[in-house]
N, C-alpha and C positions, 0 to 999 in steps of 0.2 A: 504493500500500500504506500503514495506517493506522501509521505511525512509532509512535504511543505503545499499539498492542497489544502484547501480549508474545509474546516469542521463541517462534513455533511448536516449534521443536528444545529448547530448553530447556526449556521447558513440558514435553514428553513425557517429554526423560531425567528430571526432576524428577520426575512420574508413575512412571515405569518401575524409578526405584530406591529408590522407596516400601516398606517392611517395615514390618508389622504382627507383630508376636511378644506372646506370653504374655498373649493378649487375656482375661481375663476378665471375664463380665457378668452384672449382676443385673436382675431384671425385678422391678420396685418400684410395690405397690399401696399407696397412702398413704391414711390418713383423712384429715379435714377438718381436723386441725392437725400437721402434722409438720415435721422438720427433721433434714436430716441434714448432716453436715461428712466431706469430703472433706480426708486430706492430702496438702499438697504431695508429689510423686513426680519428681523430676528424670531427662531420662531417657526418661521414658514421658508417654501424653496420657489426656486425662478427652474422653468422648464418650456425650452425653444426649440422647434423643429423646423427646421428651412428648406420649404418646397421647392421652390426653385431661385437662380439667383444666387449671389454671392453678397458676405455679408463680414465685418468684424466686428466682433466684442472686446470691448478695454475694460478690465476693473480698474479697480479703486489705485493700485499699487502699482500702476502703469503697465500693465502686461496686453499683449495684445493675442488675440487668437483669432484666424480666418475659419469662418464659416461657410460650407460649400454646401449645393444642394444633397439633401439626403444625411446632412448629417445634425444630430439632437445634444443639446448642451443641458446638461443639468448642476442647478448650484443648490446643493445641499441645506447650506446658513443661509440662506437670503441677502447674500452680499449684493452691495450696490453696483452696477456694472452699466454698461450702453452697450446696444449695438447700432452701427454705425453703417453707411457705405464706405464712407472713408474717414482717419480722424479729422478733417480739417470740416467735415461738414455740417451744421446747426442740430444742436440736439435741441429737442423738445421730453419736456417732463411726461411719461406715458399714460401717467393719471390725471395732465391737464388736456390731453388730446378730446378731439371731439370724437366721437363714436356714435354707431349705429346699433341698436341693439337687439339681439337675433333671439335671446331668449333670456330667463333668470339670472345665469350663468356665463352665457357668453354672447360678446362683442362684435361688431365688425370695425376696423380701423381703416380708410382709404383716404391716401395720400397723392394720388392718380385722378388730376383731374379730368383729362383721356389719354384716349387710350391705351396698352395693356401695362401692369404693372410686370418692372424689371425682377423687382423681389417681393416672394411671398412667405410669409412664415407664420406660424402659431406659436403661440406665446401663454403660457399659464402662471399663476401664482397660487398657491394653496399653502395649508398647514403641513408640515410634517412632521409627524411622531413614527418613530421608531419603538416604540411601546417600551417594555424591559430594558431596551438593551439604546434607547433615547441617549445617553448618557456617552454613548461611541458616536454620536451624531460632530459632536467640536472636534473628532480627530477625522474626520473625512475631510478629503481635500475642498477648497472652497469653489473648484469649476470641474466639474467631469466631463468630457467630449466626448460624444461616437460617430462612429462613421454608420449608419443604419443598411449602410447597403452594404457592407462587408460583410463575409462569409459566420464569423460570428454573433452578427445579429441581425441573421435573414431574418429570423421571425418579427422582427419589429417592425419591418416598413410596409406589410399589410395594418399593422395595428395604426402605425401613425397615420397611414390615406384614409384608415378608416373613421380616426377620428377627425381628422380635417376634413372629411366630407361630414359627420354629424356637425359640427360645427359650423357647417357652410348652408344646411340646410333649417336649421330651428325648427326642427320635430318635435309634436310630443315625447316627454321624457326622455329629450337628449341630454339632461344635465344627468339623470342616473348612469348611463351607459357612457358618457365621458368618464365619467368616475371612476368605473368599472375597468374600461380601458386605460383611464390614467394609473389607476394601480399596479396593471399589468406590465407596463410600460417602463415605470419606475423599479420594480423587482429587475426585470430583464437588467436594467441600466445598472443596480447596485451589485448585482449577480456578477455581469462583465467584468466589473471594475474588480470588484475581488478576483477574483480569475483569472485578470490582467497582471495583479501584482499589485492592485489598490494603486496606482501611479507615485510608487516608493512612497508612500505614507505609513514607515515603519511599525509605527502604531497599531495602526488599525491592521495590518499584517500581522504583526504580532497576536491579537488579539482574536482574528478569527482564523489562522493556520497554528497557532502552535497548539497541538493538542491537550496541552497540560494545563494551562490556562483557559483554552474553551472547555475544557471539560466543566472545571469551576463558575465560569460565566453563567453556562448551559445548567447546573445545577441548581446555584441561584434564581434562573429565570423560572426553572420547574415547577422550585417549593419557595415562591419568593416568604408565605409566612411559620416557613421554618426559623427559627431561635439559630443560626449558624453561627457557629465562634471559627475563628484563623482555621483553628488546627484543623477542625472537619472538613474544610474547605481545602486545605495542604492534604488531606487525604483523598479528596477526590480528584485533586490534579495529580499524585502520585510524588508529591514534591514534600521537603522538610518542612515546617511553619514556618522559618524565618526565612528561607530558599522564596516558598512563594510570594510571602506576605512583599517582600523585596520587588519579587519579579513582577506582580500586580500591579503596585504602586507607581512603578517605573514604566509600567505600559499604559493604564488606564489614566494613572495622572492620580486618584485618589485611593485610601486604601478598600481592602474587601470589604466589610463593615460600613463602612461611610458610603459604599457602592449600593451593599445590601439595601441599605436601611432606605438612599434613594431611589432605589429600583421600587420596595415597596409602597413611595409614597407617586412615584409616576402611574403605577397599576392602582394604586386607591383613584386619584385624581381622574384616570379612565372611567374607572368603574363608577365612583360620583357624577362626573360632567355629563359621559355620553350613554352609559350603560343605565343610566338613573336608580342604584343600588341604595338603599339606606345606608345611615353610616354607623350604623349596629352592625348589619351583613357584613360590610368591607371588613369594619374591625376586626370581626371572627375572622372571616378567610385569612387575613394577612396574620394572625395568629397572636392580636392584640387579646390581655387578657380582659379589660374596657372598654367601652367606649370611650370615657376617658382619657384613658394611659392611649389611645390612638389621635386624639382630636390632639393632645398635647405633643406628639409626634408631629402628626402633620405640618401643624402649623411652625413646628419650627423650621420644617426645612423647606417648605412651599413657601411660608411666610402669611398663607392665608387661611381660615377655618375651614373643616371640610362641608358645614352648611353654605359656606358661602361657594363651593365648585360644585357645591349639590343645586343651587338657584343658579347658577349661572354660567351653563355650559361654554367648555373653551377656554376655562381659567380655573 
């Protein structure tokens, strides 16, 4: 078995506790010199597919990347970024554009006064949660690129015409079936990227190829309201207590414990917001022996009561 592939099991719960919320998206016909500015959104991710036409994006930090048709950018953190025809050409802020609007959900953007538009692209913003494992979300790199027509992700570019034609049409219950599609879409793309080599983001390499460590991740996620100390956790990675606890801290960034304990306040926060669980329920599952001894949890590491993400889904 190939040691430096990544954790079959983690891999999936990774997939599996993937949420897409509050997706919306624009379908953008641009002339031969345009530019828009995207802003930072912490929180949420930027996801661009370029039908035809060529295109670059500059973030924040001066880097530039050419976009060609057929290939999908996704930014994980909601970093501020453009895309551009060229840099020298006028950006406009994308939430003060004028729009046409096609459904709930999604926009239309034309910048083409006639005839045909040079470049065309779809553009989304939404929430991202990565459920449990939310927490590996800061070590993913801030722009991902794919080529969709390359041999590793033929599957994507029936998905992506298919959503650019939902989108082009405003059907009933296109914003469900975006969703649906968007979800699929974004798995493919995080799947890749591991597979790739995560694009040397040792880190997050680290953390879903070394077997020893996702074993422990993968545990955690399982019984997040298990009572876990170092050492149990050093016995399911196969490693000494002070070996792991070391090797954790140095990849995740915090220790086991302080991982634990946020992992189970991100799985309360679900199960309140969007799951609408009482906060007696949560507290059992997650293996509080109170509701109390949990409300008192939460809110230290949330910062906010679990009545108040039980009224106010999304926070």
């Amino acid at each position: 078995m190939d040691q430096t592939a990544p954790s079959s099991d983690l891999m999936s719960e990774l997939l599996l506790g993937m949420r897409l919320r509050g997706i919306q998206y624009r379908r953008i016909h641009a002339a031969s010199s345009f530019g828009f500015a995207f802003k930072n959104k912490p929180g949420c991710a930027y996801f661009h597919f370029l039908a035809t036409g060529t295109a670059k994006l500059l973030t924040e930090d001066g880097g530039l990347q050419i976009i060609s048709a057929g290939n999908a950018v996704f930014l994980p953190q909601g970093s501020a970024h453009q895309i551009v025809s060229d840099p020298t050409a006028l950006v406009q802020d994308i939430e003060h554009c004028d729009v046409i609007p096609l459904s709930e959900t999604v926009c239309a953007l034309e910048t083409v006064s006639n005839g045909t538009a040079r470049t065309i692209f779809f553009s989304g913003c939404m929430e991202f949660d990565l459920g449990g494992l939310q927490g590996l979300v800061p070590l993913m790199p801030e722009l991902m690129m794919i080529d969709a027509t390359s041999q590793r992700y033929l599957e994507l570019m029936p998905i992506l015409t298919a959503m650019e034609q939902e989108a082009s049409t405003g059907r009933v219950g296109d914003a469900g079936i975006l969703a649906r599609l968007a979800d699929v879409v974004m798995a493919v793309i995080v799947r890749g990227w591991v597979e790739c080599g995560c694009g040397n983001s040792s880190a997050f390499v680290t953390a879903l190829r070394e077997p020893r460590l996702s074993r422990a991740i993968l545990a955690l996620h399982r019984q997040p309201g298990r009572d876990w100390t170092v050492a149990e956790l050093a016995i399911e990675s196969g490693l000494s207590r002070s070996v792991f606890a070391k090797r954790f801290q140095e990849t995740i960034g915090v220790s086991p414990l302080r991982y634990a304990g946020e992992l189970r306040m991100r799985i309360a926060r679900t199960w309140l917001s969007y799951d609408r669980m009482s906060i007696e329920r949560v507290a059992d599952r997650l293996g509080y022996t109170s509701q109390a001894a949990f409300s008192r949890a939460y809110k230290r590491i949330t910062g906010i009561s679990p009545g108040y993400s039980r009224r106010t889904p999304g926070n």
